[in-house]
C-alpha positions, 0 to 999 in steps of 0.5 A: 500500500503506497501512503499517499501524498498530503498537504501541499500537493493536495490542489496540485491533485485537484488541479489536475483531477479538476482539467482532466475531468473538463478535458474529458468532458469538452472531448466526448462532446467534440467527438460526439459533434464530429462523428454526427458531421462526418457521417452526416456529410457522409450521408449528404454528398454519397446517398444522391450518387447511390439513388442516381445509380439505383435509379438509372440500373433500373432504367435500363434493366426495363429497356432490356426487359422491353428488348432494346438490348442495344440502349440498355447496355450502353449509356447516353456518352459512353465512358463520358459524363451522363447527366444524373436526375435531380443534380446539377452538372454531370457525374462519371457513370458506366453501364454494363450488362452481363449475362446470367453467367457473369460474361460481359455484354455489349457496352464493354469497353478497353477503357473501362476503370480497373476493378469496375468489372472485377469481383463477384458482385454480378453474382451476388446480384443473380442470387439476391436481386441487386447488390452494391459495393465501392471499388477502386478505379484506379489513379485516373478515376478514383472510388467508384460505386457500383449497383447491380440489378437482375434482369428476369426473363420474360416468364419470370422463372430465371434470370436473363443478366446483370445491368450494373452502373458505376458512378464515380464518388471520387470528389467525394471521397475527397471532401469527406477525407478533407473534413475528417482531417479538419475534424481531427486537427481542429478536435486535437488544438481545441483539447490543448486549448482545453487543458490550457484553459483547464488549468488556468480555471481551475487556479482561478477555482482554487485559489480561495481554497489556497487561502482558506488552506494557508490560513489553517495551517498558519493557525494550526502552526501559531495554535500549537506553538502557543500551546507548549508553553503553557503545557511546559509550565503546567508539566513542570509544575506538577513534577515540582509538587510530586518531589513531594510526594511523601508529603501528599496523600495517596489520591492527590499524587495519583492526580499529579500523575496524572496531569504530567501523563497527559501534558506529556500527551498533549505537548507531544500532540502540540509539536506534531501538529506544529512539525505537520504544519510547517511540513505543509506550508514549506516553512521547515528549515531543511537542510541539504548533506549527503547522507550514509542511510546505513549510518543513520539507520545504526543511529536510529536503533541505537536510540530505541535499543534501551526501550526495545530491552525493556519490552524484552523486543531484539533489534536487529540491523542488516546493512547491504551496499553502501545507499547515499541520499541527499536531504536533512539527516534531522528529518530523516531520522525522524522518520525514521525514529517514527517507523521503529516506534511504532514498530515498538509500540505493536510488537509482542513481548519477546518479538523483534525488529529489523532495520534495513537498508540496501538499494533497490532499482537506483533507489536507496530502500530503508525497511523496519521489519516487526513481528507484532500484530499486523494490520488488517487490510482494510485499514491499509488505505487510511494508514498516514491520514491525521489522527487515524489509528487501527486500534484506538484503545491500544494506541492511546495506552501507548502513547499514540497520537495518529501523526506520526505515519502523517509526518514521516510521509511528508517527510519522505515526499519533501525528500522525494520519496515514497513511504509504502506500508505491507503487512499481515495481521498477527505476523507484523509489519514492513515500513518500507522508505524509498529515497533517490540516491545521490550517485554523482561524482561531486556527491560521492567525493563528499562521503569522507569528509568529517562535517559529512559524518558528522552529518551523518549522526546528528544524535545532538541535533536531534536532540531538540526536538521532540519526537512523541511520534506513533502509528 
């Protein structure tokens, strides 16, 4: 399951979600518009040619009926102009007759069109009455429609020949492939000009909602850092008063107890939501180094050892290659720290966690490994939303406060990343963390530098600022 991306590409989404659906839309109405005007003009400029053929085949099949076979078998000009009813200037027709057996009659002619007299449409004609088709006359004359009629004997019982007409839809044809290529290019530049305009309506759609966005995630931001001090002062005060505790009775200890419990919570709340706001609003200093992923890792574990003793949970590391990346080693280990806490926090008594790192497909892969219980595939899509937790109960004994998967999302997409999560209920969970490598030349000569390593374990730094992180 791949955690989605949040915060600020949000409108970036919709943006494109917002064109692609007016695209779509201007799109099916462009080709709707042009399949009714193509077959329209279609039906326009070739159904008069189609009648005209029709209705001369059978003019001259009642010549031959009334036995003039002569005037049947040829047209007014042959192998000219003949004049068609109802329109205007002439058109490019030939008559033929053949006898039952497909054999050409008198009328035929060496300069005939190649393919007028070809294929078996004379015997389709014999057996069905008439038949039509389109064939191809050649670079001199083009597409020609032809139309075949049986003529009967003078009992009716059999077949006496095949009148067949060809008129030329040549110039035809080369209207509708010129409108079908102004179709398509006019459809093509009025798409572009869609998704240009698309995107310009959709900033102007948006941008109330920016505003309205921004303005959250600065309230959200000045909220909860006005919040830690008063929580820091409140918490201060209370383990001021239980240095006391013998002096206090039972029940007003278990009170302050309580009180350092849940300012503990609430401040860790607080800097989540101040971390996710400047992480939104790209207001987060970040820093750009050259990173040994492998060493951070190390680091990592490190930190967490001493409370994975006390859950009686192994912490295993397994380094391959040597995986380099370029970002902020504060916020990396952060992530980091969130996915072995959580890795903690779910695990068995008596399990393990496995860090690892390698890379994978010119990526840098960092994975945590547990064996705790798992995560039921329903709740896979909403894993890394705010404040969502599997199990609310076991999350809130633990410590859980629903934002940390959120923060170590935003983490990886600032540094160009990907946070996937896999996991199988009662037999645990793979976070796995994916960051491009830095492999240049310039980068890689920075490896060994001192500021560099230093760079690298940034235990000091990091010790600033709160982590409070959980699933």
């Amino acid at each position: 399951m791949l955690v989605e991306e949040a915060g600020a590409s949000l409108f970036r989404g919709l943006r494109t979600r917002l064109t692609l659906w007016y695209c779509g839309v201007l799109g099916a109405a462009l080709i709707l518009f042009g399949v009714a005007l193509y077959f329209g003009a279609n039906y326009f400029l070739l159904q008069p040619l189609e009648d005209s053929a029709q209705q001369h085949a059978r003019m001259h099949a009642e010549q031959w009926l009334a036995g003039h076979l002569d005037r049947a078998c040829a047209s007014s000009m042959p192998g000219n102009p003949f004049p068609a009813p109802g329109k205007e200037g002439p058109v490019m027709e030939w008559v033929l007759c053949f006898d039952a057996q497909g054999h050409p009659l008198i009328g035929s002619d060496d300069q005939l069109p190649p393919g007028l007299i070809s294929g078996s449409l004379v015997q389709q004609a014999v057996q069905q009455g008439n038949a039509s088709d389109i064939v191809d006359g050649g670079h001199s004359f083009g597409a020609i429609y032809r139309y075949a009629v049986a003529v009967p004997s003078s009992d009716g019982s059999a077949v006496s020949g095949v009148v067949l007409v060809g008129e030329s839809i040549q110039a035809q044809e080369n209207a509708l492939s010129l409108l079908l290529i102004l179709l398509l290019c006019l459809g093509a530049l009025s798409l572009l000009g869609a998704g240009v305009g698309g995107l310009f309506l959709a900033n102007r759609a948006l941008a109330p909602a920016r505003l309205a966005w921004a303005n959250q995630q600065r309230f959200i931001a000045d909220a909860s850092h006005e919040l830690r001090t008063p929580l820091t002062l409140l918490r201060a005060d209370a383990e001021v008063l239980l240095r006391s505790r013998e002096r206090l009775q039972g029940e007003d200890a278990a009170l302050l107890d309580d009180i350092v419990t849940e300012t503990n919570h609430l401040a860790a709340i607080a800097n989540n939501l101040l971390t996710l706001a400047r992480l939104d609003s790209g207001q987060l200093h970040r820093e750009h180094e050259v990173i040994h992923l492998a060493t951070l890792a190390h680091h990592g574990a490190r930190r967490i050892r001493a409370l994975a003793v006390q859950r009686a949970i192994r912490v295993e590391e397994e380094h391959h290659d040597q995986p380099y990346v370029i970002g902020d080693p504060l916020l990396l280990e952060q992530a980091i720290l969130v996915l072995l806490d959580n890795a903690l926090k779910y695990n068995r008594q008596g399990g393990s966690v496995l860090i690892r790192t390698l890379e994978r497909d010119g990526r840098a892969i960092l994975e945590v490994c547990d064996t705790g219980i798992g995560i039921p595939p329903e709740h896979l899509p909403h894993l890394g939303e705010r404040f969502y937790r599997v199990d609310k109960a076991r999350s809130r004994e633990a410590g859980g406060t629903g934002l940390g998967l959120s923060i170590a999302r935003s983490i990886a997409r600032l540094h160009r990343g990907q946070l996937t999560l896999t996991s199988v209920p009662d037999q645990g969970t793979v976070a796995t963390l994916s960051l491009p490598l830095a492999r240049s030349a310039g980068f890689e000569t920075l490896q060994h530098r001192p500021a560099l390593r230093k760079a690298a374990a940034p235990d000091q730094r990091l010790g600033a600022r709160e982590t409070g992180l959980s699933r």
